[in-house]
C-alpha positions as CSV (number, residue, x, y, z in Angstrom):
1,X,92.7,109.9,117.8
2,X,92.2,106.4,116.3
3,X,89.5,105.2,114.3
4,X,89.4,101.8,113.6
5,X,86.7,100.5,110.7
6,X,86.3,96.6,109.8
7,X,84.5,95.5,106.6
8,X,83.7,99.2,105.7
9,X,83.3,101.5,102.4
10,X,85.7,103.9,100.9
11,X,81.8,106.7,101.6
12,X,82.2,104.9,105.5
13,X,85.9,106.2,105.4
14,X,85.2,109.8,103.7
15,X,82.6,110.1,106.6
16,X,84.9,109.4,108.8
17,X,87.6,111.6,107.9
18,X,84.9,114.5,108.0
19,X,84.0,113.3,111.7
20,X,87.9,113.6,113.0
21,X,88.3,116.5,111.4
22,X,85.3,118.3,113.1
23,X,86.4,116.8,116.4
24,X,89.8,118.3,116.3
25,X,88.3,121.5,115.0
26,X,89.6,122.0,111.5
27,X,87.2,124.0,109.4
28,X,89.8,123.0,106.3
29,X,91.9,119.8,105.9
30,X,95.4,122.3,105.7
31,X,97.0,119.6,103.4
32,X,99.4,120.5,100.7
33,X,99.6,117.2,99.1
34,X,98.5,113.6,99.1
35,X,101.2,110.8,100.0
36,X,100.4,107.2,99.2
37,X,102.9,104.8,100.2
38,X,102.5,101.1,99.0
39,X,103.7,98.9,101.6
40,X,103.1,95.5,103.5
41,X,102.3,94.7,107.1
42,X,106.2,94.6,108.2
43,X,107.5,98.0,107.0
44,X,104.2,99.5,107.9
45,X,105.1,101.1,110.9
46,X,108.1,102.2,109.9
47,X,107.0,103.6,106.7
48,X,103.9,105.8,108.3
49,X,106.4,107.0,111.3
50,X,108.9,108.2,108.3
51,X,105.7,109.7,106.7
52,X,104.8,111.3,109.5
53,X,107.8,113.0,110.6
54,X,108.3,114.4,106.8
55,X,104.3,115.8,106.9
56,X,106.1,117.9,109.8
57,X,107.5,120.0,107.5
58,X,104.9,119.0,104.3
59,X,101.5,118.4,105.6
60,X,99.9,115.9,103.8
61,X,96.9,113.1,103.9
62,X,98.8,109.9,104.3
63,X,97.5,106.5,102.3
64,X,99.0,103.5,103.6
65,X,98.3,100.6,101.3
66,X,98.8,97.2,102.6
67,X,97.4,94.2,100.1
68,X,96.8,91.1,102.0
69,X,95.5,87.4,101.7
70,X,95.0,87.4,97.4
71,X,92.6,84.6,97.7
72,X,90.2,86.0,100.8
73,X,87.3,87.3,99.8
74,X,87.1,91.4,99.4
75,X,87.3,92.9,102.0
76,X,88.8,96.8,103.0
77,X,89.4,97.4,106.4
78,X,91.0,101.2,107.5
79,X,92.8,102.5,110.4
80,X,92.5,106.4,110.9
81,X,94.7,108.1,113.0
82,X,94.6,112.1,113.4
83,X,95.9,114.8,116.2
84,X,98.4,115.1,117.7
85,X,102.0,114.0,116.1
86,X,99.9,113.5,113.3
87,X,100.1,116.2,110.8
88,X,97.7,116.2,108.5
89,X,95.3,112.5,108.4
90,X,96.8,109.2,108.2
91,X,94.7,106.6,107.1
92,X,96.2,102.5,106.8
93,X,94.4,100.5,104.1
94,X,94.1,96.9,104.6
95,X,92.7,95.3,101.1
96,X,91.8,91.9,101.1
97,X,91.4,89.4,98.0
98,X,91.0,90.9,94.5
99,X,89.6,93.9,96.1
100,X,94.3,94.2,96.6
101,X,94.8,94.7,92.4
102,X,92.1,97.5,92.2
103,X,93.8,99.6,94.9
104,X,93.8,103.0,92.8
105,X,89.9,102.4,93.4
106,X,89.6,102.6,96.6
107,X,92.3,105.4,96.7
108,X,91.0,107.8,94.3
109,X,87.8,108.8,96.7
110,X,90.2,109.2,99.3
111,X,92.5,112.1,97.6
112,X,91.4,115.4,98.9
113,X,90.9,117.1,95.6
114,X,93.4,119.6,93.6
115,X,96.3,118.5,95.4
116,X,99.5,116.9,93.7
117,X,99.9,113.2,94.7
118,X,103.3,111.2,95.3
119,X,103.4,107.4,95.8
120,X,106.1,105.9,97.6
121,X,107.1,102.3,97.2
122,X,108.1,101.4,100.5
123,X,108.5,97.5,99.7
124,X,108.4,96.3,96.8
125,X,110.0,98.4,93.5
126,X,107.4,97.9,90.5
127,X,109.6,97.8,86.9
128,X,107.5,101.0,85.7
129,X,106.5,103.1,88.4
130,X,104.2,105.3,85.7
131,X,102.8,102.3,84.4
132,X,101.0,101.5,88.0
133,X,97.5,101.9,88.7
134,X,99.2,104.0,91.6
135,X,101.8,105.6,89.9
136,X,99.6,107.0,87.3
137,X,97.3,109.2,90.1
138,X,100.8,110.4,90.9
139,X,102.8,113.6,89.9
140,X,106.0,112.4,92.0
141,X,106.9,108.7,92.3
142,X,109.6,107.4,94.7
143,X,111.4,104.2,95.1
144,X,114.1,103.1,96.8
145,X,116.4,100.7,94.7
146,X,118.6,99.6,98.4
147,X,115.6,97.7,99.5
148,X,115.6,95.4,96.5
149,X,117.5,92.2,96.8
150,X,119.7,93.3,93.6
151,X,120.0,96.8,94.0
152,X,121.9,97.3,90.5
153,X,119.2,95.2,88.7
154,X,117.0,97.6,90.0
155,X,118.5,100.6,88.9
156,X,118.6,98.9,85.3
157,X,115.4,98.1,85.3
158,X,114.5,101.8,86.6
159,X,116.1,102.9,84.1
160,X,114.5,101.5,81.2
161,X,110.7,102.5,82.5
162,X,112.4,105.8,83.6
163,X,109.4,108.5,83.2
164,X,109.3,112.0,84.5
165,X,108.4,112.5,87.9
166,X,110.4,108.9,88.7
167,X,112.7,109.2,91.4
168,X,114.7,107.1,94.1
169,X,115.6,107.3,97.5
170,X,118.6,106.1,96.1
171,X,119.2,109.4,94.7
172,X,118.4,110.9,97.5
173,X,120.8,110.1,99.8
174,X,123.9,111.1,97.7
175,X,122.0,114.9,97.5
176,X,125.1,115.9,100.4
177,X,127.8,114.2,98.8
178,X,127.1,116.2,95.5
179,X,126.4,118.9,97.1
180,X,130.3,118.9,98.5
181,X,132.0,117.0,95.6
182,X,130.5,120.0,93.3
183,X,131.5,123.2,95.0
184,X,135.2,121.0,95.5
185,X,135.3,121.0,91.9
186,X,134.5,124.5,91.8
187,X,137.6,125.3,93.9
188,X,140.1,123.4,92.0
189,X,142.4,125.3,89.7
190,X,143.6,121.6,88.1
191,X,141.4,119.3,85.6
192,X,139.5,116.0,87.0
193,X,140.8,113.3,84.9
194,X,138.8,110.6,86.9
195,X,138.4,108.8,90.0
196,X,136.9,106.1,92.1
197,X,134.1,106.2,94.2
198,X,134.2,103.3,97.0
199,X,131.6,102.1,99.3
200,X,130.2,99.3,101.1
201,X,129.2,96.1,98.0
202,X,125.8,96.8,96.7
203,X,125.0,100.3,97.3
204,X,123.0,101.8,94.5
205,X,123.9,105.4,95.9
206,X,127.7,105.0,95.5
207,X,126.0,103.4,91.9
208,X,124.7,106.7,90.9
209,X,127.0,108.9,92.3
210,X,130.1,107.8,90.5
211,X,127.5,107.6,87.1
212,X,126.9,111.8,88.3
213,X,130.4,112.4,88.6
214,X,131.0,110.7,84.9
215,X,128.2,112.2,83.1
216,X,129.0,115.8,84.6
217,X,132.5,116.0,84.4
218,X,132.6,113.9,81.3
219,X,135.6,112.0,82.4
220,X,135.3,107.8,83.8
221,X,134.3,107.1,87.2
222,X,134.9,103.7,89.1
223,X,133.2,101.9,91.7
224,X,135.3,100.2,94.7
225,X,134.5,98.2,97.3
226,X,134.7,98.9,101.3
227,X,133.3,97.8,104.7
228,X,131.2,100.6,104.6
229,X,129.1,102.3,106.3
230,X,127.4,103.4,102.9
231,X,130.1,105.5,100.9
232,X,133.5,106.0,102.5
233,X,135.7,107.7,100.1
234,X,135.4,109.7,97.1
235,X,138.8,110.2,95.0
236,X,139.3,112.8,92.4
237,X,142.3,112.3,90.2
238,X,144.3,115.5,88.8
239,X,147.3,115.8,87.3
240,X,149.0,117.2,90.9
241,X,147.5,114.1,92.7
242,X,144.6,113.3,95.0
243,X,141.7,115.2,96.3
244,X,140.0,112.8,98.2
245,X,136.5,113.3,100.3
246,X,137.0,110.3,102.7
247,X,134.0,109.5,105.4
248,X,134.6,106.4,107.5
249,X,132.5,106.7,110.6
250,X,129.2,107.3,108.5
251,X,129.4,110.7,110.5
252,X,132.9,112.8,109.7
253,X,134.5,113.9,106.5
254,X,137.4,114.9,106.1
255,X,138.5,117.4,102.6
256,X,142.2,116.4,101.5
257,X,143.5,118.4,98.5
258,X,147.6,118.4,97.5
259,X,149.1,120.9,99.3
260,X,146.3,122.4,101.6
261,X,145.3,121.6,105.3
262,X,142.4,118.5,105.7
263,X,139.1,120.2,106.1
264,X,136.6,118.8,108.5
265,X,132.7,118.4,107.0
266,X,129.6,117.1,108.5
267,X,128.6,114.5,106.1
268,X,125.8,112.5,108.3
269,X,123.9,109.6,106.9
270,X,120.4,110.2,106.5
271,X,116.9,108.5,108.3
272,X,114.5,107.9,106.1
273,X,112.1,110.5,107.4
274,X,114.7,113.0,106.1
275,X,115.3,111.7,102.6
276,X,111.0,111.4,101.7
277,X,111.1,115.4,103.0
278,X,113.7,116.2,100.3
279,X,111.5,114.7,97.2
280,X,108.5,116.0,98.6
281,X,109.5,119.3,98.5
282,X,109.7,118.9,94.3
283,X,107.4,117.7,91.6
284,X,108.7,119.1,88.9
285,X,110.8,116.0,86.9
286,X,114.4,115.7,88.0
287,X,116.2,115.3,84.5
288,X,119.6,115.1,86.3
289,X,119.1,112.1,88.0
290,X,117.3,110.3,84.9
291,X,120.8,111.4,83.4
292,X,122.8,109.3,86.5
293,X,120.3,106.7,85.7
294,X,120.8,106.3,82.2
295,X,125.0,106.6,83.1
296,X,124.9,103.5,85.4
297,X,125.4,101.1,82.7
298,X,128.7,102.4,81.9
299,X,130.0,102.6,85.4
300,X,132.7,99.7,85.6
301,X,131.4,97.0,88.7
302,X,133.3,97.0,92.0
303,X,136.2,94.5,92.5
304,X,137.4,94.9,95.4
305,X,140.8,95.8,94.2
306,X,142.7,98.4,95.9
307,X,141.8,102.0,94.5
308,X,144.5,104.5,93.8
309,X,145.7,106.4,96.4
């Protein structure tokens, strides 16, 4: 079901909700959250789809927040869209003129009540997400440092307005690489003395994971360059050689240690849909990533040089 309302009222848009809601026979509004996602008319759709197929497994009244035209005169028009493939509402916020720099006014009506919020910057990555009129209403805030035009700027700047309940998409994706690299660790009866982590030039992941890998095994991590796709290699250095986690295809790993058969892992890269499930299944603060935050400074820049092998 789609409701469209031009020129309308945040009480209009309550009243609406209510309607839909009736229509499709919910007594209740079976949310567990509220998701807001800051955004602009390009990433739009591919923002709310992503949204959508995470409220699958979180349900959750989706705010799409779309500032357009600075100078217009105010103006909020609203696009409601409910049943099915929708779990949960969705509503898209269009705000016109200044009416665009008081958007946590028109939001805060909107919030079905005693339910934790998350805002997602799907476009452009604010310096202090806390420090947002947005960001403030929320418990859980997510960015994604890889859409930003200097992805390593970004993290810096992150960094520095770091505040619990920040995280990154970022992050995110290098959840399965840490996952593996950690339980490989586990299994080594030899000492990491360092290694390199290579992937594709200006990927924040590869960023933070080789700043992880320094700030939990307390030895120095490098960054390399590749062709990508994303990360392609991981290389542990111990005193009887190599272990290396190598992952070309963007699909495929394969687990090389000295003296031991090549294991085979799954080691898929990850839709966005999939990565804004993860962080919305948490809102307690994540101190380990403000730690791989903090350690990116010290991670050494890539060069292209030829890593050890």
């Amino acid at each position: 079901m789609l409701t469209d309302l031009t020129d309308t009222t945040t009480s209009d848009i309550r009243g609406a909700l209510a309607r839909t809601r009736d229509q499709m026979g919910g007594p209740a509004t079976g949310v567990v959250l509220n998701l807001i996602i800051m955004t602009d008319e390009a990433g739009q759709h591919d923002a709310v789809r992503a949204a959508s197929q995470a409220g699958r497994e979180h349900p959750c009244r989706i705010l799409g927040v779309i500032a357009r035209e600075r100078r217009a005169a105010s103006r909020l028009d609203a696009e409601i869209r409910s049943g099915e493939g929708t779990p949960g509402q969705t509503v898209l916020l269009r705000l016109y003129g200044p009416m665009g720099a008081h958007a946590d006014s028109v939001i805060m009506p909107l919030l079905v009540p005693d339910t934790p919020v998350v805002t997602w910057w799907h476009g452009t990555i604010p310096d202090v997400p806390s420090a947002e009129p947005l960001g403030l209403l929320a418990q859980r805030r997510i960015t994604d440092a890889a859409r930003a035009s200097d992805p390593a700027a970004a993290l810096a700047t992150l960094s520095v307005g770091y505040r619990p309940g920040d995280t990154d998409l970022s992050w995110t994706r290098a959840t399965p690489w840490r996952s593996l690299l950690a339980a490989t660790a586990d299994q080594l009866d030899d000492p990491i003395t360092g290694g390199v982590v290579i992937a594709e030039e200006h990927n924040p992941t590869a960023d933070l994971l080789a700043a992880w890998l320094t700030s939990r095994l307390g030895v120095p991590f490098a960054r390399d360059m590749s062709a990508g796709p994303g990360i392609t290699d991981v290389l542990l250095e111990t005193p009887v050689g190599l272990v290396t986690l190598s992952r070309p295809d963007g699909r495929l790993a394969t687990l090389s240690r000295p003296g031991q058969p090549d294991r085979h892992v799954a080691l898929h890269r990850r839709d966005v849909a999939d990565l804004v499930a993860e962080e919305l299944r948490r809102l307690d603060p994540d101190e380990i990533y403000r730690e791989a935050l903090v350690a990116v400074a010290s991670i050494p820049a890539a060069t292209g040089d030829d890593a050890p092998r």
